[in-house]
C-alpha positions in Angstrom: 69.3 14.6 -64.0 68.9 11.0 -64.1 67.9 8.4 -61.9 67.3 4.6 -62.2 65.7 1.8 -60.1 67.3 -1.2 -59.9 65.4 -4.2 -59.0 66.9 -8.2 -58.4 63.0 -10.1 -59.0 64.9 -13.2 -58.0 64.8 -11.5 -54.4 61.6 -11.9 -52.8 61.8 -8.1 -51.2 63.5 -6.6 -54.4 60.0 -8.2 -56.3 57.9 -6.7 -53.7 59.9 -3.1 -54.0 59.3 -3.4 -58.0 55.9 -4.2 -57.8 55.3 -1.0 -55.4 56.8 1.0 -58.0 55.6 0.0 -60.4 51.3 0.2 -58.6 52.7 3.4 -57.5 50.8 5.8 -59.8 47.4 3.6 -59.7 48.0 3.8 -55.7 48.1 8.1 -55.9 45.2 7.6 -58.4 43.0 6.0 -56.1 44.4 8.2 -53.1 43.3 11.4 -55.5 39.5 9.9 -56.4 39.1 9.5 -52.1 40.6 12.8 -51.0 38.8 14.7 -53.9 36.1 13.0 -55.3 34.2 10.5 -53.4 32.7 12.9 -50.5 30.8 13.9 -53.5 29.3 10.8 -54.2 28.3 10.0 -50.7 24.9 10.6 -49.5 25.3 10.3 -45.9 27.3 12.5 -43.7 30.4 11.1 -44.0 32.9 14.2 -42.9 34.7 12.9 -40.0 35.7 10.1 -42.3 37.2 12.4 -44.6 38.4 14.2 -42.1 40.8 10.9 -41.3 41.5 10.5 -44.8 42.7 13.9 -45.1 45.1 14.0 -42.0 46.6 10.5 -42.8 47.9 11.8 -46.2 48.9 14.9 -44.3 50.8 13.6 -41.7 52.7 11.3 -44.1 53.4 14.0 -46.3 51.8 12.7 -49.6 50.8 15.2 -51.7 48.4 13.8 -54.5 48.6 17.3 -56.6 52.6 16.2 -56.8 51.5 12.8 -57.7 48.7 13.3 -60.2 49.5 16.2 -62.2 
């Protein structure tokens, strides 16, 4: 299976689309580091935050595990 992206960068929205692709995987890396890592380096109580974190990527069905590995 095969797929291809096809892109016009003379088109202001075709550039924009491109450039989304092609940020796409630093986007899920930095996505990953808030889900999974940065609680951890918080001092303060910071849960419900997370909490908001957590059920935005839920409810628009990303999942970083997918995305990263």
């Amino acid at each position: 299976m095969e797929a291809i992206l096809k892109f016009n960068l003379d088109e202001p929205d075709d550039r924009m689309a491109h450039f989304r692709c092609v940020k796409a995987t630093d986007m899920a890396i930095v996505l990953f580091e808030i889900q999974h890592n940065l609680r951890r380096k918080c001092e303060d109580s910071t849960d419900k935050i997370f909490e908001k974190i957590n059920e935005l990527i839920e409810d628009h069905n990303i999942n970083l595990d997918e995305l990263i590995i």
